[in-house]
BABARO-668741 format. One record per residue (C-alpha): x, y, z; residue number from 1; residue in three letters. Coordinates in steps of 0.02 Angstrom, whole numbers, m for minus. Example, Ala and Ser with C-alpha at 12.3 -4.5 7.8 and 13.67 -1.06 7.14 Angstrom:
<atoms>
ATOM    east   north      up  num  residu
ATOM     615    m225     390    1     ALA
ATOM     684     m53     357    2     SER
</atoms>
This chain:
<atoms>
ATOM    east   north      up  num  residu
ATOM    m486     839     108    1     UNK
ATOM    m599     707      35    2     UNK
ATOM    m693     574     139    3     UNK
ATOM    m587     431     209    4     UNK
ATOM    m735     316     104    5     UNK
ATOM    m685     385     m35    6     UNK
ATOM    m499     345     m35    7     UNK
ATOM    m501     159      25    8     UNK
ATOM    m547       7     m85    9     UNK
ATOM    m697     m53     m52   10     UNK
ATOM    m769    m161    m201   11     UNK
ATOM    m715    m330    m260   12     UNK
ATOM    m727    m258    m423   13     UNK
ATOM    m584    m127    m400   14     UNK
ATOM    m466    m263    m305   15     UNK
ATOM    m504    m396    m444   16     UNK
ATOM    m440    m269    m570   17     UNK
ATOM    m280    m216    m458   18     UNK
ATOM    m235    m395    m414   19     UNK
ATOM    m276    m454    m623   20     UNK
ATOM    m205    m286    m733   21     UNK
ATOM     m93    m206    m588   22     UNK
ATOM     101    m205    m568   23     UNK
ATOM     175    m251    m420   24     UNK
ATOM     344    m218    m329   25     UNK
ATOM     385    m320    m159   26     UNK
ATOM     488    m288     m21   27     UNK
ATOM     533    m391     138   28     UNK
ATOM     387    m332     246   29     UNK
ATOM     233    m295     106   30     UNK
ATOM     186    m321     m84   31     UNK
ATOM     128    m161    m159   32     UNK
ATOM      m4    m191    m295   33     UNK
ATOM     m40     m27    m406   34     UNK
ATOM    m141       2    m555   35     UNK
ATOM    m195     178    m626   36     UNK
ATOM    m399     232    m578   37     UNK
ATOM    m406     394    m681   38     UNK
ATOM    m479     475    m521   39     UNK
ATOM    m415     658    m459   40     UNK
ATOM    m349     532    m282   41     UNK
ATOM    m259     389    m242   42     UNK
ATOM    m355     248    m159   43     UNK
ATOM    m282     118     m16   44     UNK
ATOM    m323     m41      53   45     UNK
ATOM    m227    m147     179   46     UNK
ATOM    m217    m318     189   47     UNK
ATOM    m128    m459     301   48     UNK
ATOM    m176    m638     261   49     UNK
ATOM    m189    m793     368   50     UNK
ATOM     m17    m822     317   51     UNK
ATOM      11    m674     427   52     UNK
ATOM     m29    m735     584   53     UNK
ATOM    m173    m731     705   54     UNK
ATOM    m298    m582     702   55     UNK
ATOM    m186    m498     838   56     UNK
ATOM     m32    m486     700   57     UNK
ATOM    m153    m462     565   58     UNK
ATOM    m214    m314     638   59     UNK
ATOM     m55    m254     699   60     UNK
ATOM      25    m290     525   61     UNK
ATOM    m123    m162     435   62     UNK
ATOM     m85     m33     562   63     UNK
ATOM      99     m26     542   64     UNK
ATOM      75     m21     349   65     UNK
ATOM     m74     120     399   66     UNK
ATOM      40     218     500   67     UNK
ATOM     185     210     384   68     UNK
ATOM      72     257     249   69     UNK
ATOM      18     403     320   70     UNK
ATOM     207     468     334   71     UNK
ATOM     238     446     145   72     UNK
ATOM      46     495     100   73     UNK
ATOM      99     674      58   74     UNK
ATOM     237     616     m59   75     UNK
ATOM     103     476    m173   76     UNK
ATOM      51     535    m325   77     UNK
ATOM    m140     550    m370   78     UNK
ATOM    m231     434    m481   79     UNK
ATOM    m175     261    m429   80     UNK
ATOM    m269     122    m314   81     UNK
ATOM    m140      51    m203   82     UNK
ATOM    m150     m95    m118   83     UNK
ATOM     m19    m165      22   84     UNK
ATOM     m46    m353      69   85     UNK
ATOM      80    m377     213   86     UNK
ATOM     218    m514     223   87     UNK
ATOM     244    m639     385   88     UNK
ATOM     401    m556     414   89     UNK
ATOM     310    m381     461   90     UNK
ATOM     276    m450     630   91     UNK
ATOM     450    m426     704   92     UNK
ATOM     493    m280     652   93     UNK
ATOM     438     m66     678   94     UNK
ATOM     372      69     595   95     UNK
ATOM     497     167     556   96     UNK
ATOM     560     m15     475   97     UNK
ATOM     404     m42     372   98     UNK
ATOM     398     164     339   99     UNK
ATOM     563     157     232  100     UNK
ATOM     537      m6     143  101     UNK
ATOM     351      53      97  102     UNK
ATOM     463     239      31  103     UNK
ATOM     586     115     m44  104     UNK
ATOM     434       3    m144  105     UNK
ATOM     342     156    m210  106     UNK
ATOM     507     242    m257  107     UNK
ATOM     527     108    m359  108     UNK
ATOM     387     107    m433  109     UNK
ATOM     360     274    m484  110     UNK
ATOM     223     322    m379  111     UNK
ATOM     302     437    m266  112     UNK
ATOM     343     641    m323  113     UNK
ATOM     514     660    m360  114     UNK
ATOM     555     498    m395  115     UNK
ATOM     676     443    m513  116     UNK
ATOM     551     301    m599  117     UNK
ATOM     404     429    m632  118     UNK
ATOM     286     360    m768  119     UNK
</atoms>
């Protein structure tokens, strides 16, 4: 298993090229940004905005997204940097909520094995 360093977005450079040359599908609780990285591993990074709420549902918003992430993780293809900026809506609602809209995003977009979208 590699470092957890080495699979989360760290650089502005990496998010500036996600956010600028990346697809994107959206669900009610997150945005999923992708873009290939011609790496061996995925890379992640969570991220809740002001829009969010306070830090409290901020926080709580990356964890759910974390923890629901971590569910499909097995399933995600390799080679893509992933990011998941949460919606406001993602505050009322559960993991196992957020786990099968998350499924139902990267379904759609291809990124999961066995899909019926693979690129």
């Amino acid at each position: 298993m590699r470092d957890h360093s080495e699979l989360t977005l760290r650089k502005q450079s990496d998010f500036s090229r996600v956010y600028k040359q990346g697809k994107s599908r959206g669900g009610r609780f997150a945005v999923i940004l992708y873009k290939r990285n011609g790496l061996k591993f995925t890379r992640t990074a969570f991220v809740a905005s002001k829009k969010v709420g306070n830090s409290v549902e901020r926080n709580r918003s990356r964890r759910l997204m974390r923890a629901a992430y971590r569910a499909i993780e097995p399933k995600v293809k390799s080679g893509y940097d992933i990011i998941f900026v949460a919606r406001a809506a993602i505050t009322e609602c559960r993991e196992p909520e957020v786990e099968r809209q998350l499924r139902k995003s990267l379904e759609g977009a291809g990124i999961l094995t066995g899909s019926n979208n693979e690129k």
